[in-house]
N, C-alpha and C positions, 0 to 999 in steps of 0.2 A: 084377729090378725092372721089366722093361720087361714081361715078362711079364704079371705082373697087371695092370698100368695098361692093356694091351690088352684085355684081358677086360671090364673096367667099365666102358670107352667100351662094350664090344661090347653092354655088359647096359643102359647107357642106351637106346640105339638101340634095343634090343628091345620096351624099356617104354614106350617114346615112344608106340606106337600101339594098347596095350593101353588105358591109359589114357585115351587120348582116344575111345577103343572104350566101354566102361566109363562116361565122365566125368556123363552126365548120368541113368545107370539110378538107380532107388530101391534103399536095402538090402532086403533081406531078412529079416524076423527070425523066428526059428522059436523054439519052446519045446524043451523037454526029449525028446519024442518024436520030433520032426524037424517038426512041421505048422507051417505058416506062420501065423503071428500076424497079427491084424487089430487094430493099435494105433489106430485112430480106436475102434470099437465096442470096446475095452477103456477108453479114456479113458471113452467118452460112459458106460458099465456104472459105473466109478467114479464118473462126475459125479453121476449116478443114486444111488448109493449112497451119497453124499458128501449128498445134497441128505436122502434118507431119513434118513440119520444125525442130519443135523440139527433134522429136524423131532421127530424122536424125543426127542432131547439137550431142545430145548427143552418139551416136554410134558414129560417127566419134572424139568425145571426148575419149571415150572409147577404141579406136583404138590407139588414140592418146599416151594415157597411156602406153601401151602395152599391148596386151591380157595374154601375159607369166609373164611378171612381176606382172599384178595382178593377176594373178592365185597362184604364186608363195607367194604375199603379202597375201592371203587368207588364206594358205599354212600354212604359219609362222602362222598369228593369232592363228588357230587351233590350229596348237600345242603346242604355250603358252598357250593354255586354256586348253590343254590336262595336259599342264606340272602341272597347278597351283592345278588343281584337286587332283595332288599325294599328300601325304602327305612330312612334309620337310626331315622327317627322311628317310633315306631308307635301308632296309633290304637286306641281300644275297640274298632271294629268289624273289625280284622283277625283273618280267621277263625284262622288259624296260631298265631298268639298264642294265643288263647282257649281252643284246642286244647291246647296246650302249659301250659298255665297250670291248664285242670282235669283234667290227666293226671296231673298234678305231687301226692304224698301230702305233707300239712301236719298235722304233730303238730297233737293234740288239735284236728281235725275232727271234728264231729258226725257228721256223714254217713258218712266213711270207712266205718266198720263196714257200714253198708248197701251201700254201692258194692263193698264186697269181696264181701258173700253173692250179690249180684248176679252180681260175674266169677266167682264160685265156680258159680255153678247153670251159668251159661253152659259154663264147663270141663267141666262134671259131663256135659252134652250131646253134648260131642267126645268122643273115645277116648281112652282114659289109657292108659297101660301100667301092670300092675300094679305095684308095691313092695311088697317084701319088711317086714314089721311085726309081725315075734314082739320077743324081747329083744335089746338092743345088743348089736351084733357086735363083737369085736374091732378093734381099729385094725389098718389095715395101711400098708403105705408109700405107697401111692396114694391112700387115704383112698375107695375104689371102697366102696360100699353092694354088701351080696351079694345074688345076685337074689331073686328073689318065692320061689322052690321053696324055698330053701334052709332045712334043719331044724334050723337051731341046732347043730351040735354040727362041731366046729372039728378037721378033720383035715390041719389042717400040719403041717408037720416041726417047727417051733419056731424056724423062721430068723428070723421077723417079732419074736417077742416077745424074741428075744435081742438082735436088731438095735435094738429101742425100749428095752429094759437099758440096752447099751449108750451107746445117744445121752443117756440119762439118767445114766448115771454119767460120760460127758463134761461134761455140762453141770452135776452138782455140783461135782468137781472145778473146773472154771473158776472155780464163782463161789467155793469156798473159797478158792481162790487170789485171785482177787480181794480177797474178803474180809481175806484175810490180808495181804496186799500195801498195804491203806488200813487196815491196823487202828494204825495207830502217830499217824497224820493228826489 
C-alpha cells in the first residue's frame, strides 16, 4: 500500500512543472497527413463560403418566385402608391382619368371598330412571330398551339387522347351518379 501512494505523490511532483511549462502554449492541430491546420483562414474560407451560399440560396429563391411576377408585383405597388397620391375627388380635367376611361372598350361603341384597325395597322408595323394557321390541332394537356412549321399530321403515341377519354368518361360517370342520386327528389 504504502508503495503506490509513493509513486503518485512522486508523478504529482513531476507534472507540477511540466504543466506550468506547457500552461500557456496554443494547441496544435494538424489534419490527417500530419500538416498543421490554420483554423483562423479555414473559419474565414467557410465564412466566405457560408456568405456565397447564401447569396446563391437567395437568387435561386428569387427565381423561384418568378422574375415577371415580381416585377409585375412591384408594378402594382407603384401604382397604388401612384393612385393614393391623387386626391379622392376627381376632376374632367385629370389627365389619368381620361386616359383610363378611353382605354376602357364599351359595348356597342361606334368607334371601337375603327380604334381596333388603327392598333391593328399599328401591330402589323412591329414584329410578330409567326402562328401556326392550317386545321385545328388536337387538344392537348397544356392547351400549347403547335408552332408555325408544324404540318398537320399528329405523331404521338395516343397518351393525350386517352388521357382526354378518360377525363371524359370520369366526368359522365359523375354526373350519372349524380343524376341518379337526385332522380327520386
Amino acid at each position: 500500500m504504502m508503495f503506490s501512494g509513493s509513486t503518485r505523490n512522486s508523478r504529482n511532483k513531476t507534472r507540477t512543472p511540466q504543466t506550468s511549462e506547457f500552461e500557456f502554449t496554443e494547441t496544435v492541430f494538424r489534419d490527417k497527413s500530419g500538416r498543421k491546420r490554420n483554423l483562423k483562414l479555414e473559419r474565414l474560407e467557410q465564412r466566405r463560403k457560408a456568405e456565397k451560399d447564401s447569396e446563391r440560396d437567395e437568387l435561386y429563391a428569387q427565381w423561384g418566385k418568378g422574375l415577371a411576377q415580381s416585377r409585375q408585383q412591384q408594378q402594382n405597388v407603384e401604382d397604388a402608391m401612384k393612385e393614393m397620391q391623387k386626391p379622392l375627388a376627381r376632376y374632367i380635367d385629370d389627365e389619368d382619368l381620361d386616359r383610363m376611361l378611353r382605354e376602357q372598350e364599351r359595348e356597342g361603341d361606334p368607334m371601337a371598330n375603327f380604334i381596333k384597325k388603327n392598333k391593328a395597322k399599328e401591330n402589323k408595323n412591329k414584329k410578330v412571330k409567326p402562328r401556326y394557321s392550317g386545321p385545328a390541332p388536337p387538344p392537348n394537356r397544356f392547351n400549347i398551339w403547335p408552332g408555325y412549321r408544324w404540318d398537320g399530321v399528329d405523331r404521338s403515341n395516343g397518351f393525350e387522347q386517352k388521357r382526354f377519354a378518360r377525363l371524359a368518361s370520369k366526368k359522365a360517370v359523375e354526373e350519372l351518379a349524380y343524376k341518379w342520386s337526385v332522380e327520386d327528389m
